[in-house]
Phi, psi and omega in degrees: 000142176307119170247137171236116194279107200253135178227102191264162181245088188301297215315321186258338172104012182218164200223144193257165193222089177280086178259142198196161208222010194111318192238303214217171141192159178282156164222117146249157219025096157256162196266162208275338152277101149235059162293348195257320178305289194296351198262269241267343128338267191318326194274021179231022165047062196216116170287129198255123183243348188210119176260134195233135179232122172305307162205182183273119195267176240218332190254334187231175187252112176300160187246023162278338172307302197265347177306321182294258207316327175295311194278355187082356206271185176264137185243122197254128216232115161323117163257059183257340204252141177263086186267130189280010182234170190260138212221143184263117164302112169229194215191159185281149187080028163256170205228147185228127148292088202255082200095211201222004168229008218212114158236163180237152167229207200214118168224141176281134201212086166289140144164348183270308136242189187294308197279354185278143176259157143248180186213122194289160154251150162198148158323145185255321181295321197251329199117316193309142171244137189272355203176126156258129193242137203242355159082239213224048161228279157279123193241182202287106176061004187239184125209200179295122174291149213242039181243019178296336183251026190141167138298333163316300199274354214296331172286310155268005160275338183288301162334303172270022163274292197308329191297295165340285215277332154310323193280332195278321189302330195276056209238138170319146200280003183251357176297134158268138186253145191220074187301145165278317194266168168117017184251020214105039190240133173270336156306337154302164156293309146249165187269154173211154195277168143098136200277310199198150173196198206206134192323310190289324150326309192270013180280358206246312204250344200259121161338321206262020179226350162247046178251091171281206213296316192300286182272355142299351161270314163315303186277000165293312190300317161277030165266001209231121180247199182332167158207184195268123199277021161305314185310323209295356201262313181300336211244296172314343171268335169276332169298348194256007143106063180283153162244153206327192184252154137280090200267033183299144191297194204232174235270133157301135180255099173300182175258356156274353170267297154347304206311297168301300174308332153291325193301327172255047199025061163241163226246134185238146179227136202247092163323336188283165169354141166290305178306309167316303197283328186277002174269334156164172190183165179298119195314105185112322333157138183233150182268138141238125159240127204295152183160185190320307186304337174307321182284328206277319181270346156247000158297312173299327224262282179331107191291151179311100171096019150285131197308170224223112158220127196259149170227143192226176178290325172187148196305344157303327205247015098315355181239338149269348199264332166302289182319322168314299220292328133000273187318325205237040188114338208248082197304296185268117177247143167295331218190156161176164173204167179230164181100225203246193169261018148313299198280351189237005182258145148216055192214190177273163205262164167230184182192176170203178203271164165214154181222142169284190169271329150323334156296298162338298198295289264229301173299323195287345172300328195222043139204147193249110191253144169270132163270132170229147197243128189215045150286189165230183199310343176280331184261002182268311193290337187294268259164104166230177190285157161273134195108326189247137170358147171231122108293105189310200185255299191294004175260319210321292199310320188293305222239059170271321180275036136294335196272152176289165142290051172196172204307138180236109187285052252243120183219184187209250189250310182209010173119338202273324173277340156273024179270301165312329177263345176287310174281346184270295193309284192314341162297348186235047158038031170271136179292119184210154173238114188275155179240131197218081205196148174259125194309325209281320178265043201264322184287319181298335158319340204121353216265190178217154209212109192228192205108207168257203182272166183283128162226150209283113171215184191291160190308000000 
């Protein structure tokens, strides 16, 4: 019997794949820590003889090169895609022999890129298929959004999604769908709920399949907002053949190294709580606070291959945020450092306010504050405040001398990108008020909210 093992990445929205038959097994997308792939071998006492990549992927940097390479497996690579390392090429309608029970077949399924694969799982004695694993093509009520490789191409890649996902349907309707992107993943298009699901479940709920193609193209293309300007990084570095991580912790930072390292505009990021950094923190010092939302925001944010210094609550929670940053290229740190901002200071601490939106509704009554909204455009059209600034988060750094000089209010969806944007203002020397409130009870507060209705999009 099949067994299929899922090894998710909350941080990326995605999920890696371990199928075993007992004796041998397959992966596909495994993600670039792959200690974790191998942790999950071992406890099911199982040799990984064939690593499978759906396409080159667009939000992390794969852990498929060196899983292939530690293990020995064979690593199967579209051959189409032009890659600088050597790879067992396959291609659609090929058949893989995985063990002596466990078959794969190739089936091509574009639209997420021109090259995208999916992969059948099937018994090899009965035939029964355990699994369809679909990458960035059909995901749980979604798909892959297909504009990743440009605004050009975004259309006709929306076209070979719907068609992709048609060729999936036509899969015995008991077939498990096993996506890599669509858990929080921005490789998706739209967000969507739910753990599992089945070709014939995603015949009933899913757009691109009670859609046809015209206005299932129409309404994906006008769904599609922002992405993490990290990606433009990714997909040349798994063509380019990456290799595994170093996860050595990374050179201790005192507060006179801190000190200096801000002083030279590179950039120290304070992991603890949004509440915690705003109640104080090291002068100059930017909040991310870790969790799922950390990698994508400070990846998107970060200039590329600017130096790093991390500071956390404890070398545990600094020893996970190097690792997210791993998955996505952010090899190397300057620094870290752990315990409180006491320990990292060698000045008074700054700090700025957090507030509800009830607070907001109540100053604005005796005083006049600029609101600034670091939603991104799609939740700014749905419904904003009247009055207030719209800046996305990830434009914020470019377009800061757009902002007035005086307190500045800032929120977002549900606190966490105004958290972020709060420490990026006060780092720029702004009088700033964090709103650490969920926008959908921004009326019943008072505020008046004009636009369309509000919707639920990621944090």
């Amino acid at each position: 019997m099949i067994e299929i093992n899922s090894i998710d990445t909350p941080a990326l929205g995605d999920r890696s794949y371990l199928a075993t038959d007992g004796q041998v097994a397959l992966v596909v997308d495994p993600q670039r820590d792959i200690d974790r792939v191998l942790a999950v071998a071992a406890e099911r006492g199982v040799t990984i003889t064939h690593v499978f990549e759906t396409h080159l992927h667009n939000d992390y940097v794969t852990g498929g090169l060196a899983l292939a390479r530690q293990t020995g497996a064979a690593y199967h690579v579209n051959a189409r895609d032009d890659v600088a390392f050597e790879r067992t090429p396959v291609e659609d309608g090929d058949t893989i022999a995985v063990g002596e029970s466990m078959t794969v077949t190739v089936l091509a399924t574009p639209g997420h890129t021109f090259t995208h694969l999916s992969y059948a799982l099937a018994d090899t004695a009965t035939g029964e298929l355990a699994a369809v694993f679909t990458g960035g093509s059909l995901l749980y009520g979604s798909t892959g959004r297909p504009d990743l490789l440009g605004p050009g191409h975004k259309a006709a890649l929306a076209a070979a999604q719907h068609a992709s996902a048609r060729r999936l349907a036509d899969l015995p309707d008991e077939t498990p769908v096993c996506p890599t992107h669509g858990f929080g993943s921005f490789c998706s298009a739209t967000q969507s709920e739910g753990n599992e699901s089945t070709i014939g479940k995603e015949k009933r709920v899913n757009p691109v399949l009670t859609l046809d193609e015209d206005r299932y193209v129409t309404e994906l293309l006008a769904e599609l907002d922002a992405y993490p300007a990290y990606y433009a990084h990714m997909g040349p570095a798994n063509a380019a053949g990456p290799a595994g991580v170093d996860l050595t912790a990374p050179a201790p930072a005192d507060a006179a190294t801190v000190a200096a390292r801000i002083a030279a505009g590179e950039w120290v990021v304070d992991l603890r709580t949004r509440r915690a950094f705003a109640a104080g923190h090291v002068p100059g010092s930017l909040g991310f606070e870790y969790g799922n939302d950390f990698t994508n925001y400070l990846g998107w944010l970060i200039p590329w291959g600017a130096p790093l210094t991390l500071l956390g609550d404890s070398p545990e929670q600094v020893r996970a945020a190097q690792r997210d940053l791993t998955r996505i290229g952010i090899d190397k740190l300057a620094g870290a450092a752990s315990g409180t901002p006491q320990d990292w200071a060698d000045r008074p601490l700054a700090s700025f306010e957090v507030a509800r939106f009830a607070d907001l509704a109540a100053v604005r009554h005796h005083r006049r504050v600029a609101v600034l909204d670091v939603r991104r455009a799609l939740e700014w059209a749905d419904g904003h405040l009247d009055g207030a600034i719209h800046i996305p988060l990830h434009e914020l750094l470019a377009r800061m001398a757009e902002l007035p000089r005086t307190e500045i209010w800032v929120h977002c969806r549900s606190g966490y990108r105004a958290s972020i944007a709060a420490s990026l203002l006060k780092a720029a020397g702004h009088e700033v008020v964090a709103v650490d409130d969920a926008f959908a009870d921004a009326a019943a507060a008072g505020l008046p909210v004009v636009g369309g209705p509000a919707r639920a999009t990621a944090a």
